[in-house]
C-alpha positions in Angstrom: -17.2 -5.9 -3.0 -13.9 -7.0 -3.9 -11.1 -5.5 -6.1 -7.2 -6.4 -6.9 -4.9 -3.8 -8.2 -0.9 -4.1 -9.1 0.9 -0.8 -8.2 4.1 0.5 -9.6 5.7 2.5 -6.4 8.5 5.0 -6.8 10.2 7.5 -4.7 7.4 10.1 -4.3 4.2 9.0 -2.4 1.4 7.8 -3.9 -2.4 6.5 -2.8 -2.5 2.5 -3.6 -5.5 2.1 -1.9 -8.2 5.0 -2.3 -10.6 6.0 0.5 -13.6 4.8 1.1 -16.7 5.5 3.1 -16.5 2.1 4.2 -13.8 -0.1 6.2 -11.7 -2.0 4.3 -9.4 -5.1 4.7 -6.4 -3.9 2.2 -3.9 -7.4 1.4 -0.3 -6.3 0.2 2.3 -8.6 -1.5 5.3 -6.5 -2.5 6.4 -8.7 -5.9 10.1 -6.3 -6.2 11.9 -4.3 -4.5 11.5 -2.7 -0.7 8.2 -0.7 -0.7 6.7 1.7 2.6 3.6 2.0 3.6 1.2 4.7 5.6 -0.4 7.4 5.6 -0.4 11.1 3.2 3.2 11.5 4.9 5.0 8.4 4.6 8.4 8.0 3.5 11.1 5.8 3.9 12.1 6.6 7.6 8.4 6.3 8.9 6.4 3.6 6.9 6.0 0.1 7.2 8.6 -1.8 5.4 8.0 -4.7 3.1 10.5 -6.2 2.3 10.4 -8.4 -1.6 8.3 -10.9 -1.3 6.6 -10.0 2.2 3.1 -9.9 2.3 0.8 -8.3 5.1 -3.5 -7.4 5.6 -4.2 -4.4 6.9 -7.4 -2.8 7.9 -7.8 0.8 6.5 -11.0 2.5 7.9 -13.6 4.1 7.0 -12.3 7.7 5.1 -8.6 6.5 4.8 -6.3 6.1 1.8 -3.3 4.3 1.8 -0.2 5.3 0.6 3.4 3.7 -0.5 6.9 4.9 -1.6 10.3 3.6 -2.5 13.8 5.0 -1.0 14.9 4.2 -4.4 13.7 3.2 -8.0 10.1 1.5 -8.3 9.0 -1.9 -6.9 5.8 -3.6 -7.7 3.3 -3.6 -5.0 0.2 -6.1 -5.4 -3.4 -5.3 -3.6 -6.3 -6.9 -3.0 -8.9 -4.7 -1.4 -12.3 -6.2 0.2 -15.2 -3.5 1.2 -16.1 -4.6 4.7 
């Protein structure tokens, strides 16, 4: 099963994509701004950056959210999550 989600990040941590009790392939467009990703304690100085307009696939497994978080304001983060 498939899913697509927009996300409005901001500077406190959030789940973007929720666990699941199955793997998932998570796809990630940030549409504004500078946006982090990780795990329950990302932040700024440990997530994965993406950068306006970068997009990335990730796979989360299997009892794993995703989280994402700004260093400033709110960007838009786009996500398309397919239950492997």
């Amino acid at each position: 099963m498939a899913s697509s989600a927009q996300a409005t990040v901001t500077t406190t941590a959030a789940v973007v994509v929720p666990a699941s009790p199955f793997d998932q392939t998570v796809l990630l467009h940030s549409g504004s701004g500078i946006v982090y990703v990780g795990d329950a304690s990302v932040t700024s100085s440990n997530g994965y950056r993406l950068d306006n307009g970068d997009k990335i696939v990730l796979p989360v497994g299997d009892h794993e959210a995703l989280y994402a978080v700004t260093s400033s304001g709110t960007a838009v983060l786009y996500i398309y999550i397919n239950v492997n």
